[in-house]
C-alpha positions in Angstrom: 58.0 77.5 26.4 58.4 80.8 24.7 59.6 81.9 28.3 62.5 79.7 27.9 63.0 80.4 23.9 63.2 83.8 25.0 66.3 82.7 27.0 68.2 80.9 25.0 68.1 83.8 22.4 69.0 85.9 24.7 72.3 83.5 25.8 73.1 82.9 22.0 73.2 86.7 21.3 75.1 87.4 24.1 78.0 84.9 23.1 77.6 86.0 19.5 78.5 89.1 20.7 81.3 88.4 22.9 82.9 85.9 20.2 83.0 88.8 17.9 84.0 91.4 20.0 87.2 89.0 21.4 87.9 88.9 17.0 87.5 92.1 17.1 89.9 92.7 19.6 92.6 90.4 18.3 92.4 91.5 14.8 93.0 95.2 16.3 96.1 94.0 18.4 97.6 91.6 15.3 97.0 94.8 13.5 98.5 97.3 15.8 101.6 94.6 16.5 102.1 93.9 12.8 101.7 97.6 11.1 102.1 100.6 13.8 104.4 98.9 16.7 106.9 97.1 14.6 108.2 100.4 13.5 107.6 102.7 16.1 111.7 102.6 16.8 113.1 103.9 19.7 116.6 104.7 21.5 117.0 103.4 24.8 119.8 104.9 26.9 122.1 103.4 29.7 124.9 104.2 31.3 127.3 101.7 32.6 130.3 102.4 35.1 133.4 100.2 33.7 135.8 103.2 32.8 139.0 103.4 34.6 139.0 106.1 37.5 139.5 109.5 35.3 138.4 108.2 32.0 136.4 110.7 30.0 133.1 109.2 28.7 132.6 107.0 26.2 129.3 106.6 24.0 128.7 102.9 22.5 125.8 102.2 20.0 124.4 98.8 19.9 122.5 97.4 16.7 121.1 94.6 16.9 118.7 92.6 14.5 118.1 94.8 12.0 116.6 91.4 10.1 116.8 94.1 6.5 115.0 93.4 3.7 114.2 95.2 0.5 111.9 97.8 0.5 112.1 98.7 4.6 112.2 102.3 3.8 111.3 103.4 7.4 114.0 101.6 8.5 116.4 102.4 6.5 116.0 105.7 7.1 115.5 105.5 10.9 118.8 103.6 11.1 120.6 106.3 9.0 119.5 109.0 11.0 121.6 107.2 14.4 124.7 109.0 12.7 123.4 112.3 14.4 124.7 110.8 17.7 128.2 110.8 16.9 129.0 107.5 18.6 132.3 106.7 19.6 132.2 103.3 18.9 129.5 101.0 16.9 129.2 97.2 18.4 126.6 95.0 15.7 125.6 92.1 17.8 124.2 90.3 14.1 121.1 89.0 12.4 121.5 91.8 9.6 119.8 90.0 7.0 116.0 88.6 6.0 116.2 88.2 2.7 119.0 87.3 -0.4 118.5 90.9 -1.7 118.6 93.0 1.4 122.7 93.6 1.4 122.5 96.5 -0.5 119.7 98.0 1.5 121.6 97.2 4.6 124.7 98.9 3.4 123.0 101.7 2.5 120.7 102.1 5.9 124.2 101.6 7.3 126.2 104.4 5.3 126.4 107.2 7.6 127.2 104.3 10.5 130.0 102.8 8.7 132.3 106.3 9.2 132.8 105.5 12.9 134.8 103.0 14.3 132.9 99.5 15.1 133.1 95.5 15.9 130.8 93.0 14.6 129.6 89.5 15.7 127.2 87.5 12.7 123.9 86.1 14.1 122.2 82.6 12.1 120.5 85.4 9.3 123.6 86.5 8.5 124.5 82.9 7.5 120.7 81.4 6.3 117.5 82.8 5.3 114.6 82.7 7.8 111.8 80.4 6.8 108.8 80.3 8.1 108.1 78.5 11.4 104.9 77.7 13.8 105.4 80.2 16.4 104.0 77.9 18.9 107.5 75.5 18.7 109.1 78.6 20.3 107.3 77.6 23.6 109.1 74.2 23.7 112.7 75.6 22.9 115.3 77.4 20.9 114.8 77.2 17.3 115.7 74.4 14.9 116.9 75.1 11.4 114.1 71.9 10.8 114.5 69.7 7.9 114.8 71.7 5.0 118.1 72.7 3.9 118.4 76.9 4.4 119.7 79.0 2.0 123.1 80.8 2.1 122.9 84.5 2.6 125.7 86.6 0.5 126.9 87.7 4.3 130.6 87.2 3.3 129.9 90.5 0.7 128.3 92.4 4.2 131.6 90.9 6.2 133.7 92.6 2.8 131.7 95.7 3.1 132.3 95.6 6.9 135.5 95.2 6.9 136.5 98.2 4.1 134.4 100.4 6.4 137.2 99.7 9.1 134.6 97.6 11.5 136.2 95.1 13.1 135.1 91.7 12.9 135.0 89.7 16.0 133.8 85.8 14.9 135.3 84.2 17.5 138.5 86.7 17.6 140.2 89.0 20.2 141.5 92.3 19.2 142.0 95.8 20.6 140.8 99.2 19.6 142.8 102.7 20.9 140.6 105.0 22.1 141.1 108.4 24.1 143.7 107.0 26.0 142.0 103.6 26.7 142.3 100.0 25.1 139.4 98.5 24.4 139.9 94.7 24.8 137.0 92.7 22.8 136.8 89.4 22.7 133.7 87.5 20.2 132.4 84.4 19.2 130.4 83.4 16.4 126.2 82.2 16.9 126.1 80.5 19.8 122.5 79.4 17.7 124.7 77.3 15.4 126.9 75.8 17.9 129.5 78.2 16.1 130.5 79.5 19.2 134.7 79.2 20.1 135.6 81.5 23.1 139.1 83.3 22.0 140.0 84.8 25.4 141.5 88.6 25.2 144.0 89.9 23.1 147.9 89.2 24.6 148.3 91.6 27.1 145.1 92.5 28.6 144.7 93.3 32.2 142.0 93.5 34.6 143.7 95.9 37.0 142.0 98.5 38.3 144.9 101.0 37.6 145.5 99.9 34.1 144.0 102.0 31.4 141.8 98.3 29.5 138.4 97.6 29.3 137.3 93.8 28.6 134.0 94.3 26.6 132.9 90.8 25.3 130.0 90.4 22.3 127.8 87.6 21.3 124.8 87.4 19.1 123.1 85.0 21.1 123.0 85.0 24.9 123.5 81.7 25.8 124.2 80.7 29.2 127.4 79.0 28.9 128.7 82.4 26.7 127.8 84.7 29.1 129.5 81.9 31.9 132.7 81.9 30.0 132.4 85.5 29.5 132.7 86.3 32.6 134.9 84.3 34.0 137.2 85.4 31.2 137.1 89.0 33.1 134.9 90.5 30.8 133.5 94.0 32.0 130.9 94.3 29.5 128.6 92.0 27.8 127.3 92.4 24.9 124.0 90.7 23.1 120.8 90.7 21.0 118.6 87.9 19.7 115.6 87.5 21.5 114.0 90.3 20.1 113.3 91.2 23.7 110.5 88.4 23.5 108.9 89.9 20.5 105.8 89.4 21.5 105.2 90.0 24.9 102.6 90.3 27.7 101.8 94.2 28.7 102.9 94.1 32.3 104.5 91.4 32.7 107.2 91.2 29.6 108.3 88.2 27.3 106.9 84.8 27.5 110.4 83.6 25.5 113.8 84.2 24.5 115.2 82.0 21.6 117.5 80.5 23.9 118.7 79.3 27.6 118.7 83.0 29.2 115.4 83.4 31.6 112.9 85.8 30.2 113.4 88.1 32.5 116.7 89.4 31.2 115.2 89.2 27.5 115.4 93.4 26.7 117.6 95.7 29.1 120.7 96.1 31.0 121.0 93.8 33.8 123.6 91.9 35.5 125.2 88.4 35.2 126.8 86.4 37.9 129.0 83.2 37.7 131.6 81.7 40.3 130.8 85.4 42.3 131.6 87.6 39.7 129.2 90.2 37.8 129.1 91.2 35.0 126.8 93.8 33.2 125.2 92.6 30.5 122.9 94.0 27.7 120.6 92.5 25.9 119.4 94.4 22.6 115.8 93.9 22.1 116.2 94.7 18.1 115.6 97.0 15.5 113.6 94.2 13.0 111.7 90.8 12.8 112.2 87.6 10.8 109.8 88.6 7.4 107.7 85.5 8.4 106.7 86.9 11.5 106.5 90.7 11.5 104.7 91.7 14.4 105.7 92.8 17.6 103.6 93.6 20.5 104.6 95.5 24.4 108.0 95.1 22.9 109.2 98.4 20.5 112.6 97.5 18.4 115.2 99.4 19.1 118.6 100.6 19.1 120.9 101.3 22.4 123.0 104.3 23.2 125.7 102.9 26.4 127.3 105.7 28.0 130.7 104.3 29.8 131.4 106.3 32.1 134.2 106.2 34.7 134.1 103.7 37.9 134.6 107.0 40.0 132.3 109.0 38.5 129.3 110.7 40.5 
């Protein structure tokens, strides 16, 4: 009898133990995930061959859900330090916003940004606020605005500020930029999370020769399937898109478990390539800079910014 007693203590204090170490461990992860990682921001770096042969070089930074709101200091002044890489060109694939208040932070994280030429595409913050959601529903599919009305965000005073800044906006719209002898064809549609989406084609005039001095460079907040489909079939050279947040939360080692939308988790963060009716495509998809306010962690999966470098089809 006291054998056995003996035993059964000896189980109970072992489990005791291991249920509070496994606490212990998840506090420390939500911890690392929701206070060090989700602003440890970083600058990932590609380079993409689309140029025409001869072209000289041409550096393209990528924002992506910078999901602002007041009081972000790090951010704000992590963003503002990206001026010191003299970008060519600035492409904002949307969700700037998390919060009625955070234009005027945005605008000023954005200051030194705003100097350089740049297109824009509006992601579903831009439009609503976030509200809070059970994480879990992102395991059966995309995101619902659910049965609450949202709240209007002031994005047409972030379009306004946009546009004085000379970005171009790109909400389901063609135009063309001059650049160091090249014209830069966009085409963009508006959240393809809102059913917003309207494919405009390329400005009159584009070509897809390989001798003529265009480059088809298509942008999208949301990565849906049948955007990057028409896309590409549209002869876009470049795609361009953000929010999945690269998965967010993601497994060490393996990567993200989902992606807001129809595109397979695989191709949640990084530059890969897309393929429809034999044609490819590259295609990058931003992991982010923020996170909705109701869910700020982020775990294996750093926000960030991307630096293309397009460089010439002939180059070494």
């Amino acid at each position: 009898m006291n054998v056995e007693s003996s035993r059964t203590n000896g189980v109970g204090t072992a489990l005791a133990w291991s249920t509070g170490l496994t606490a212990l461990a998840g506090a420390a992860t939500l911890g690392y995930a929701s206070v060090i990682e989700r602003t440890l921001f970083s600058l990932r770096e590609e380079t993409v061959r689309i140029l025409p042969p001869g072209a000289r070089p041409l550096r393209v930074l990528q924002l992506s859900d910078i999901h602002m709101a007041p009081h972000q200091k790090s951010k704000r002044d992590w963003l503002q330090g990206l001026a010191r890489l003299e970008p060519d060109l600035v492409v904002n694939t949307g969700d700037n916003l998390s919060h009625r208040k955070a234009v005027g932070p945005l605008l000023e994280a954005l200051g030194p940004l705003l100097r350089f030429p740049g297109v824009f595409v509006p992601g579903s913050n831009d439009y609503y606020e976030p509200v809070m959601k059970n994480p879990l529903r992102y395991f059966s599919g995309p995101s619902s605005a659910g049965t609450r009305e949202p709240r209007e965000l002031p994005w047409a005073r972030m379009f306004s500020a946009f546009g004085t800044a000379g970005w171009i906006d790109l909400t389901n719209r063609s135009q063309s930029i001059g650049m160091r002898g090249l014209r830069l064809d966009f085409t963009g549609v508006d959240d393809p999370h809102l059913d917003r989406d309207r494919y405009a084609g390329y400005p009159a005039g584009s070509s897809t020769s390989a001798e003529a001095p265009h480059v088809r460079i298509a942008v999208t907040h949301a990565p849906y399937q049948r955007v990057l489909d028409y896309f590409t079939d549209g002869g876009a050279e470049l795609i361009l898109a953000g929010h999945t947040h690269g998965g967010q939360v993601c497994v060490p080692g393996y990567g993200a478990l989902v992606t807001n939308c129809d595109l397979p988790t695989w191709r949640a963060r990084g530059l890969t390539e897309w393929e429809h009716r034999g044609h490819r495509v590259p295609l990058n998809v931003s992991a982010g800079i923020g996170t909705s306010r109701f869910a700020p962690v982020r775990l294996a999966c750093r926000p960030e910014a991307v630096l293309l470098t397009l460089t010439a089809r002939d180059a070494a």
